[in-house]
C-alpha positions in Angstrom: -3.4 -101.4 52.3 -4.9 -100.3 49.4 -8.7 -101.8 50.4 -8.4 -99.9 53.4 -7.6 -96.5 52.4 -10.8 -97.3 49.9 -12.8 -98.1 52.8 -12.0 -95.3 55.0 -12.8 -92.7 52.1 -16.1 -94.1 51.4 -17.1 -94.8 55.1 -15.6 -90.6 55.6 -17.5 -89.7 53.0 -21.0 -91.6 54.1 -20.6 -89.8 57.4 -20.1 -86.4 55.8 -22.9 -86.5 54.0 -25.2 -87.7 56.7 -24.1 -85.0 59.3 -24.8 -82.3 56.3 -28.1 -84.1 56.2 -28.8 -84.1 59.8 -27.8 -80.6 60.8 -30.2 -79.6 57.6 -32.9 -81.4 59.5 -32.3 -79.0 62.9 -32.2 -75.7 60.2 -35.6 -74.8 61.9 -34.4 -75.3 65.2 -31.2 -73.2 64.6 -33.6 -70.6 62.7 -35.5 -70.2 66.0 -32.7 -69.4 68.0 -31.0 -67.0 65.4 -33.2 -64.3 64.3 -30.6 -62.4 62.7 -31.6 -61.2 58.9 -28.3 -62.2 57.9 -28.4 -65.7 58.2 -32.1 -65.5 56.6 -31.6 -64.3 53.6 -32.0 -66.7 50.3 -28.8 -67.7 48.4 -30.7 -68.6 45.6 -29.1 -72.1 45.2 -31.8 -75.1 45.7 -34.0 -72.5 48.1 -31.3 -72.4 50.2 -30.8 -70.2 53.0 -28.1 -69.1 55.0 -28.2 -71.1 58.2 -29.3 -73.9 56.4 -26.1 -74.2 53.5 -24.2 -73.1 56.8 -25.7 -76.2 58.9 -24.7 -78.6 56.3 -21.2 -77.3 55.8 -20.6 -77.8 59.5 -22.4 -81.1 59.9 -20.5 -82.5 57.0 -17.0 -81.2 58.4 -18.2 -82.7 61.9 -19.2 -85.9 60.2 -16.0 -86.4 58.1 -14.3 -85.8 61.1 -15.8 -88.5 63.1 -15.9 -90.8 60.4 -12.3 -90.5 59.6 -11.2 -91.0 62.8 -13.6 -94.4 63.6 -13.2 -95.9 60.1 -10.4 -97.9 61.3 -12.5 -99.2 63.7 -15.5 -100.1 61.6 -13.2 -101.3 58.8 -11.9 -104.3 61.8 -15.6 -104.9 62.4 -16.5 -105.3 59.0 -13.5 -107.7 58.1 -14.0 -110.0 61.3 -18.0 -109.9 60.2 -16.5 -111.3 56.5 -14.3 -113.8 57.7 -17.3 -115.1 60.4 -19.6 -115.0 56.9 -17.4 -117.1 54.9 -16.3 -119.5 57.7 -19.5 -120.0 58.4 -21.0 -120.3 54.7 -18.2 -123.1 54.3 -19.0 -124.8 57.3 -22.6 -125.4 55.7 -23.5 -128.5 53.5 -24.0 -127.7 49.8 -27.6 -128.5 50.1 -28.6 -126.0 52.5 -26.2 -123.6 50.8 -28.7 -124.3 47.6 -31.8 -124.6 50.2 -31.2 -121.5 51.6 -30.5 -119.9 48.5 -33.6 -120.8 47.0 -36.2 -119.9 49.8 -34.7 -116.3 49.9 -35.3 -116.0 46.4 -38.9 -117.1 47.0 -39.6 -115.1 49.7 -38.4 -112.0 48.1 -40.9 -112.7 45.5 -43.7 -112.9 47.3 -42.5 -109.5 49.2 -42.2 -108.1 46.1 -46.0 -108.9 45.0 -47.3 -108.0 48.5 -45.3 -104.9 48.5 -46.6 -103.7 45.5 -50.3 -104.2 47.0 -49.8 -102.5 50.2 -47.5 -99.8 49.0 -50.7 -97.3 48.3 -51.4 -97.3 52.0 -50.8 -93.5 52.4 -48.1 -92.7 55.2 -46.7 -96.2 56.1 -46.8 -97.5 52.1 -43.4 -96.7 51.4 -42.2 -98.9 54.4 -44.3 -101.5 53.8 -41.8 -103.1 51.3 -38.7 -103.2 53.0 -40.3 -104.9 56.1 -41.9 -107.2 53.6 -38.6 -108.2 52.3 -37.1 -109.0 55.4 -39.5 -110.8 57.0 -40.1 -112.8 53.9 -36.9 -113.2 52.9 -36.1 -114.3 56.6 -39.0 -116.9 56.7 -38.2 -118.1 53.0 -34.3 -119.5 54.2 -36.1 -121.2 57.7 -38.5 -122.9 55.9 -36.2 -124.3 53.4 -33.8 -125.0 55.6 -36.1 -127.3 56.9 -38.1 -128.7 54.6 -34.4 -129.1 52.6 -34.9 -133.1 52.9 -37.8 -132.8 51.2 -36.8 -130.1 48.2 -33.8 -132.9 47.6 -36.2 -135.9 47.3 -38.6 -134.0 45.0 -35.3 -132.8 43.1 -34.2 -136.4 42.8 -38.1 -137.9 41.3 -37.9 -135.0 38.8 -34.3 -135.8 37.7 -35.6 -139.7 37.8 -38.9 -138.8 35.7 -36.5 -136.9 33.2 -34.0 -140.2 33.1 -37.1 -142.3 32.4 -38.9 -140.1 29.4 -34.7 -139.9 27.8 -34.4 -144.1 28.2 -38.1 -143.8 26.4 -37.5 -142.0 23.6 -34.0 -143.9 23.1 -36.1 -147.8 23.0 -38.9 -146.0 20.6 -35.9 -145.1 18.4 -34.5 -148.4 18.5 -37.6 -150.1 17.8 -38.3 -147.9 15.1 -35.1 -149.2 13.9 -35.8 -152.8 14.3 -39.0 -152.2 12.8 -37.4 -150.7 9.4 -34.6 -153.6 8.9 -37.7 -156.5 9.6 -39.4 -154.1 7.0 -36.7 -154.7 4.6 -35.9 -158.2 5.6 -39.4 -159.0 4.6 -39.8 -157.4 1.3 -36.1 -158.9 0.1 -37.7 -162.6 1.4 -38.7 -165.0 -1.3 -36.9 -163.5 -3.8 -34.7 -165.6 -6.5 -31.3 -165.9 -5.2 -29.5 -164.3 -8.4 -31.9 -161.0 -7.6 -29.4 -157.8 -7.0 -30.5 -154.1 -5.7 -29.2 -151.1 -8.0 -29.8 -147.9 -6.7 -29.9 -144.6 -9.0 -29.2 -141.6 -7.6 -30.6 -138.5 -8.6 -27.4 -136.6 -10.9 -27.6 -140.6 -13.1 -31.4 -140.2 -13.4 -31.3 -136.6 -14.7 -28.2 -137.4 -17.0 -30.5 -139.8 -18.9 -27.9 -142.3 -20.1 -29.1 -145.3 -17.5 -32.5 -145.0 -19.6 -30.2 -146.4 -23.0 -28.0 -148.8 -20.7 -31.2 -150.6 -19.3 -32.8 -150.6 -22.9 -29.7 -152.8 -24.0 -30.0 -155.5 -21.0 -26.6 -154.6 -19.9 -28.0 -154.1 -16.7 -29.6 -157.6 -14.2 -31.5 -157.3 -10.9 -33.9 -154.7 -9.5 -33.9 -150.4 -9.8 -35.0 -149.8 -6.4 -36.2 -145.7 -6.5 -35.8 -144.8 -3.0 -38.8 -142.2 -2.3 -36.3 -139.5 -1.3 -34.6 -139.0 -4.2 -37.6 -139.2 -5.7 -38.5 -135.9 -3.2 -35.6 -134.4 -4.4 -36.3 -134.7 -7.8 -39.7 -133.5 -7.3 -37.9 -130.4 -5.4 -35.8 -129.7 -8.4 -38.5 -130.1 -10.6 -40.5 -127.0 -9.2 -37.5 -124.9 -8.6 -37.9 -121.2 -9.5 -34.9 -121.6 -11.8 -35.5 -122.6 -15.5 -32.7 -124.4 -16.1 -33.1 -126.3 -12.6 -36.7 -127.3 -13.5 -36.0 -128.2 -16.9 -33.5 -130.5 -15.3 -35.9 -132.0 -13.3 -38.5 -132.5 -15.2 -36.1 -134.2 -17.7 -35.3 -136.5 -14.4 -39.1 -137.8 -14.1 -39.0 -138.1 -17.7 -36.4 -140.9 -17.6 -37.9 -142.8 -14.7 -41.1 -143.0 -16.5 -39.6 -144.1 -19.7 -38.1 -146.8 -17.3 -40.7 -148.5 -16.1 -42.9 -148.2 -19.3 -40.2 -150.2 -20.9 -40.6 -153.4 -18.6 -37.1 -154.7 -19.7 -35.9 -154.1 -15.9 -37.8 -154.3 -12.4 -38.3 -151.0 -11.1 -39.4 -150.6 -7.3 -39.8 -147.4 -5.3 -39.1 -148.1 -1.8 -40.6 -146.2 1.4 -37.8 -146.3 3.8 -36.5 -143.3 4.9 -33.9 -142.3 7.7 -34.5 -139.2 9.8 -31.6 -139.3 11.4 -29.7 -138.8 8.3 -30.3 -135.0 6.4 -28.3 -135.5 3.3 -29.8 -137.6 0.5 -25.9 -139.0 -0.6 -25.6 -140.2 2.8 -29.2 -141.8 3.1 -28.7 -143.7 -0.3 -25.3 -145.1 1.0 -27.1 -146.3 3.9 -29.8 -148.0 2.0 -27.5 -149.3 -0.1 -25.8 -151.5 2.9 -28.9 -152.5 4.1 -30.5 -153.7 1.2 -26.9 -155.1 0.3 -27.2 -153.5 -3.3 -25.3 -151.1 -5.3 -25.4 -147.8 -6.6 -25.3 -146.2 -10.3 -24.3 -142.9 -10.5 -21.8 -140.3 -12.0 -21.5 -138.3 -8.9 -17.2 -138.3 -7.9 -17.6 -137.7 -4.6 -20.6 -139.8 -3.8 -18.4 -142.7 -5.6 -15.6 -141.7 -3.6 -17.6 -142.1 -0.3 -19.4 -145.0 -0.9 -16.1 -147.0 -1.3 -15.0 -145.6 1.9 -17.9 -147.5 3.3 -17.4 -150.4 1.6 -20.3 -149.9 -1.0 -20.5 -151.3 -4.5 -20.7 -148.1 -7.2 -21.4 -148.9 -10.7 -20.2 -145.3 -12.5 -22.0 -144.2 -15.8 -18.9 -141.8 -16.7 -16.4 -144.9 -16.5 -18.5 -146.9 -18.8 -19.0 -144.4 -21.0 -14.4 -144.3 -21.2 -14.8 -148.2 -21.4 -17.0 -148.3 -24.6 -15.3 -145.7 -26.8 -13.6 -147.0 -30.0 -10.0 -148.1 -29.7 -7.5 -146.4 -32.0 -4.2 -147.5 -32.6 -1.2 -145.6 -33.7 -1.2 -146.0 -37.8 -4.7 -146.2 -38.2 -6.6 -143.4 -40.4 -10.0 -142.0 -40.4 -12.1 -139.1 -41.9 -12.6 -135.9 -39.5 -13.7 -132.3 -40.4 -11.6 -130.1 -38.5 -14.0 -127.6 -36.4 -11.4 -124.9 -34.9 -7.5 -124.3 -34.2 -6.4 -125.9 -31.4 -4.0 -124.7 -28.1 -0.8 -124.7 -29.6 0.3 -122.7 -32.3 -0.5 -124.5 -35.8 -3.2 -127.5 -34.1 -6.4 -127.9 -35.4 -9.4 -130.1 -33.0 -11.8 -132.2 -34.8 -14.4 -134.7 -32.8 -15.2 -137.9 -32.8 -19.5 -138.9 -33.1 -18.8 -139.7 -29.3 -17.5 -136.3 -28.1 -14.0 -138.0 -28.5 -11.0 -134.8 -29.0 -8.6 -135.0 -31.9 -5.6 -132.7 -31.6 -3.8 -132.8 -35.4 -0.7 -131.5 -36.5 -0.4 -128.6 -38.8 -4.6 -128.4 -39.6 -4.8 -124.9 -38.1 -4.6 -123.8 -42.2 -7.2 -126.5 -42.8 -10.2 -125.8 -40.1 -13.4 -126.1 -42.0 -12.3 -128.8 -44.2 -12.9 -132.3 -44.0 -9.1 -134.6 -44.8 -8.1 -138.1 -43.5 -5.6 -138.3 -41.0 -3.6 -140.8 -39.5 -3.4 -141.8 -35.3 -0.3 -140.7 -34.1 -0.7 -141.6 -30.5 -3.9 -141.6 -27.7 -3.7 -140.8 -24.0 -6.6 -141.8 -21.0 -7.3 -138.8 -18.9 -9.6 -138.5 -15.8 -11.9 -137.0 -18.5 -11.8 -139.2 -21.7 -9.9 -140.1 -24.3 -7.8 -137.9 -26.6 -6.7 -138.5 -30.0 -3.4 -137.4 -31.7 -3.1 -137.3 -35.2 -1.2 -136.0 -38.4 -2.4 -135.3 -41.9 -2.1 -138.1 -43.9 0.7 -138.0 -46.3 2.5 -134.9 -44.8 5.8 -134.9 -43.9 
């Protein structure tokens, strides 16, 4: 086998080198008996001399030899000293497996620091450590083979005392929980029955249009500012970008302009959820538990609230609602402003950023004509207008 041609080399090889080492050892000896100049003289390689480089050369040919020829031998040894290792390691219980594993690691330690202190004892110092490892190591699997009972009930209270501080922290969450929804339960008591929750969002308060739609008295119930988007707002507002700032600013504008009006309730509420990171999801939350709705132009906030069976009042779909109605036939006055997409349109706008495509006004950008509605068409985002020149062909 391939394992034991491996083994025989290496075990060969050990033996050389120890019988070149040994016969180095006896080079005085072998000096003393051969006083020839010859075999004195330096070869200049490691203060080598000749009956010493010749004493290793034949120890290590004598110890190759014997090693090769008892490797087989001590390769049978070695495997039946495996195979009683294993048989007997799987014969053991997993806790003195662990037990055992864990004095020995022990002991070496402490051999390790009291080898370190006694190595300095000249002569016998560089012994010291090995002995210290053995006995140690040897003492450190006896005594935890023995006290193993004991290692496994102090292993259990510390897995028990970890159990105990995890069921802890779970019932102070929960009751932090419980404590929040009483919170809310007890500010939304004794109110009227017709009282309603809206909830802005932060992209609604910075566009500035719920500010007109609450002057009007479209709007019933109760703004409730939740105090982080309020946070966020703040965040925005000291951003180190202009625009981002300006936009926030703008944001705490519009909620002050809000409550200084007085035609809508406005409260700022305190409940947070730190188990929740994004400010989207946190509002949707709050918006179930207060049973409310939210205002806002965000699409995919809209898009998930639904989802999760949340009311969403959208500023951008009110906006579409409210613009004028055309009809096809019916005229009005537009200057056109620039050519349009196809070759020969003209655009002109309506006062509510409404887009009128007309035929053949490319020649008449710049100048104000009537024109007559052709036909309109709803898109995702607005309206748009097509018209003709009145009285062309």
């Amino acid at each position: 086998m391939m394992m034991d041609r491996v083994l025989r080399f290496f075990i060969t090889l050990f033996l050389a080198i120890a019988g070149g080492a040994l016969l180095y050892l006896a080079t005085p000896l072998v000096t003393a008996l051969i006083s020839t100049e010859l075999f004195l003289l330096d070869m200049g390689l490691f203060n080598l001399t000749a009956v010493s480089l010749l004493c290793m050369l034949v120890g290590a040919v004598l110890g190759g030899i014997i090693g090769f020829i008892i490797s087989p031998y001590l390769i049978r040894k070695l495997k039946r000293f495996s195979i009683w290792v294993e048989n007997a390691v799987a014969k053991m219980p997993v806790h003195d497996v662990v037990a055992g594993a864990v004095g020995l690691v022990i002991g070496l330690i402490i051999a390790s620091l009291l080898g370190y202190t006694f190595s300095k004892i000249p002569i016998i110092g560089d012994y010291i450590p090995v002995i210290f490892s053995i006995v140690f190591g040897y003492l450190g699997i006896r005594l935890a083979l023995r006290k193993k009972q004991e290692f496994a009930e102090m292993t259990d209270v510390i897995a028990k005392a970890l159990r105990e501080l995890a069921k802890g922290r779970e019932a102070r969450q929960a009751a932090h929980a419980q404590a929040a929804a009483a919170e809310t339960a007890k500010q939304t008591a004794g109110e009227p029955v017709g009282k309603q929750y809206k909830l802005l969002d932060t992209s609604v308060i910075i566009d500035g249009r719920i500010a007109d739609i609450c002057d009007t008295g479209f709007i019933e119930g109760t703004l409730l500012i939740p105090v982080f988007v309020l946070e966020e707002l703040q965040h925005i507002a000291d951003s180190a970008d202009a625009l981002k700032r300006t936009r926030g600013r703008r944001g705490l504008d519009i909620l002050q302009q809000i409550r200084q009006e007085k035609k809508l309730k406005v409260e700022i509420t305190n409940q947070d959820f730190d188990d929740i990171a994004e400010v989207d999801s946190k509002l949707v939350r709050l918006a179930q538990v207060v049973k409310g709705k939210i205002i806002t132009n965000d699409f995919n906030l809209n898009k998930v609230a639904q989802l999760r069976g949340v009311e969403v009042l959208n500023i951008n779909a009110l906006s579409n609602a409210v613009k004028p109605v055309v009809v096809p036939g019916e005229s009005m006055t537009v200057n056109i402003v620039k050519p349009g997409k196809e070759p020969g349109q003209g655009v002109a706008y309506l006062d509510d950023g409404t887009m009128i495509v007309i035929e053949s006004g490319y020649r008449h950008v710049g100048e104000t004509l009537e024109v007559e509605v052709t036909s309109a068409l709803q898109t995702a985002a607005g309206r748009m207008i097509f018209a003709k020149i009145k009285g062309a062909a």
